[in-house]
N, C-alpha and C positions, 0 to 999 in steps of 0.2 A: 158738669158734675162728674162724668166720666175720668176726665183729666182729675179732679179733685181727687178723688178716691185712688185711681192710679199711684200718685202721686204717695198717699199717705200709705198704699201699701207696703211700697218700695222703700218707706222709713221705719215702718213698723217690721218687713224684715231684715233690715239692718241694724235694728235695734237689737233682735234674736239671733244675730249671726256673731253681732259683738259678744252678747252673751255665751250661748254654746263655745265663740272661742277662747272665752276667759277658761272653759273647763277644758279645754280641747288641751291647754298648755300644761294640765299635769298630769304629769308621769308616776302611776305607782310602783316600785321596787320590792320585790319578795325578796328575802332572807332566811335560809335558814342553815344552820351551823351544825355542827357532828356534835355528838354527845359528848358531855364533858370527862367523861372516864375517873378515871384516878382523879382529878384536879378537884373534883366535888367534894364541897366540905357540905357538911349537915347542915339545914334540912335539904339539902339538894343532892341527889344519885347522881349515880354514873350513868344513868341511862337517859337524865336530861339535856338538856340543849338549849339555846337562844331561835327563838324563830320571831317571826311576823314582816309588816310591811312599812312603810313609808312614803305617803304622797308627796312629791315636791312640786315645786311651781319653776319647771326649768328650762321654758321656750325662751329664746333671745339671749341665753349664755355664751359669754366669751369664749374665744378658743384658748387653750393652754395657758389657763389662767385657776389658781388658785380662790378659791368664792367661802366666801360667808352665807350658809346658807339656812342659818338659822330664820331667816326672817321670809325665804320660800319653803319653807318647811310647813305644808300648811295640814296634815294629819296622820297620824300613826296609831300601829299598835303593835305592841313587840312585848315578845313573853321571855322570860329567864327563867321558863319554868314553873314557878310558882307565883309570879308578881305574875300581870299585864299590864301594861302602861298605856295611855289612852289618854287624850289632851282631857278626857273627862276626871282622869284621877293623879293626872304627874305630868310634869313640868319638863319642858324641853331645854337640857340647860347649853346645849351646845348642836353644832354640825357645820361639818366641813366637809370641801369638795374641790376634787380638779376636774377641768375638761379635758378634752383629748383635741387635735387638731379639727375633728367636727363639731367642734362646742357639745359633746355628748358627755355627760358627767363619766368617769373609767373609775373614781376611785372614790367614799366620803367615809364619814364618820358620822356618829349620832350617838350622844348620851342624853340620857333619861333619868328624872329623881321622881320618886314619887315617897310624901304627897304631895301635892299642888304647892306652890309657895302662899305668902311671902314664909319662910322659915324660917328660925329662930335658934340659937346658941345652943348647943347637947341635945337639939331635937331628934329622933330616932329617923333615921332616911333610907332609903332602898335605892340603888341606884343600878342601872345597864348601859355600858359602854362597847360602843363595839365602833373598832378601831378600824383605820382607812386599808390595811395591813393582813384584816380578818382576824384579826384576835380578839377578845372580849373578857371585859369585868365586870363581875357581877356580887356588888355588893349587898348584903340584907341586914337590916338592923344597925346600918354604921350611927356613928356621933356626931353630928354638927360641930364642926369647931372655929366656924366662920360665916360670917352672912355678909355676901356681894350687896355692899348700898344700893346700886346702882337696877340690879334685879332683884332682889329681894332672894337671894336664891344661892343655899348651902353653897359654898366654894370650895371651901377645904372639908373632906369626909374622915374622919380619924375612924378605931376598931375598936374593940373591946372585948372582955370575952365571951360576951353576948352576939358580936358580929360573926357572921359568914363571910369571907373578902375574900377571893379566888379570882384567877386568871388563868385560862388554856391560849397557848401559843400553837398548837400545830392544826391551825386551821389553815388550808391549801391558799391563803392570797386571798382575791377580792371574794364576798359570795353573793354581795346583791347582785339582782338578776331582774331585766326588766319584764313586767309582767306583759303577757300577751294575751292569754285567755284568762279574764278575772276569777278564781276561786269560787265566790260567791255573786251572783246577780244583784245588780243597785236593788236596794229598797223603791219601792216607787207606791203611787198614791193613786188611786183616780180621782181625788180633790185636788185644782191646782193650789203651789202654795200661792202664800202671797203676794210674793215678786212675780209669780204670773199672771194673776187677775190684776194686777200691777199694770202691769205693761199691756193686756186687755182691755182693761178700763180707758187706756191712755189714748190707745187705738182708736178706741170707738168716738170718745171723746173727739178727737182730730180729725176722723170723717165727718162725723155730725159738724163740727165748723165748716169744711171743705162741701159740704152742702150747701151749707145756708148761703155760704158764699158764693157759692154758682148760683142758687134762685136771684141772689140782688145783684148780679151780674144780668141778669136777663133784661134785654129790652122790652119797656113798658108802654103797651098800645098807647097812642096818643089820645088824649081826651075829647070828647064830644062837642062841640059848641052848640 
């Protein structure tokens, strides 16, 4: 029984180890940009800015290698001010990235539309681009003049005179910066969720077999004549 249980411990914390390092591989990135100055058209001041963050999924990155990394881009939120974007209300329509000779990202990009797709031909769109370069555009109220088949997702943004379109260029080079001390503390529960009692459940389950199976392992007194 001993062995049994041993045994199922040592799967049950490899199964928690796999875990923790699926989150252990992403990296959050803080942002935040100088004020837009002069460049600010209405309704945005000179006194705002582009700030927020971006979680990527960037363990096991090439060295010096150019990456798509839309599809490790697994959450954000990034303010232009007046919007926030949030996979809960806008749509990640891009990002890009280099490595450095330590497979460490040195440089990316990320644009944002909000609202959510699929979108649709003269739909009203708000979008935040912030370039590998540190510049950034920040569009509000643009026109749809195009929808990507393939994402469902504004391609082409035209103006109007409804739209705010601006762009500041004299942002010093890169400005994401990787986080070290988190801003705010994880939310946390003392309910686990469900992929814990998950893997709990599972546990328990595969001891209780690893029992049974040592009791019909055990040798049975021989019978009386």
């Amino acid at each position: 029984m001993t062995t049994a249980l041993t045994t199922t411990c040592r799967g049950f914390a490899a199964i928690l180890a796999l875990w923790a390092g699926a989150a252990w591989g992403q990296t959050t990135y803080d942002y935040s940009g100088p004020a837009y100055g002069a460049e600010a058209i209405a309704p945005y001041t000179a006194s705002m800015n582009t700030s927020g963050w971006v979680r990527i999924n960037d363990s096991g990155l090439p060295p010096n290698t150019g990456i798509n990394l839309r599809p490790l881009l697994t959450d954000w939120s990034l303010s232009d001010g007046i919007n926030t974007f949030t996979p809960a209300n806008s749509a990640l329509f891009s990002a890009y990235g280099n490595t450095n000779t330590s497979s460490v990202l040195s440089a990316f990009s990320v644009s944002v539309m909000l609202p959510l797709g699929p979108h649709t031909m003269g739909q009203r769109i708000d979008s935040l681009h912030i370039f590998e370069g540190g510049d950034v555009n920040v569009r509000h109220n643009g026109v749809c003049g195009g929808v990507n088949s393939a994402t469902s997702l504004c391609e082409s943004l035209g103006a109007d005179g409804d739209t705010a379109n601006f762009a500041t260029y004299a942002y010093p080079g890169n400005l994401w910066r990787i986080r070290t001390t988190p801003t705010t503390p994880p939310t946390t529960t003392a309910v686990p969720t469900l992929g814990e009692w998950g893997l709990l459940l599972t546990g328990l389950l595969v001891a209780g077999f690893g029992v049974v199976a040592a009791r019909n392992r055990r040798p049975r007194p021989a019978a009386r004549s």
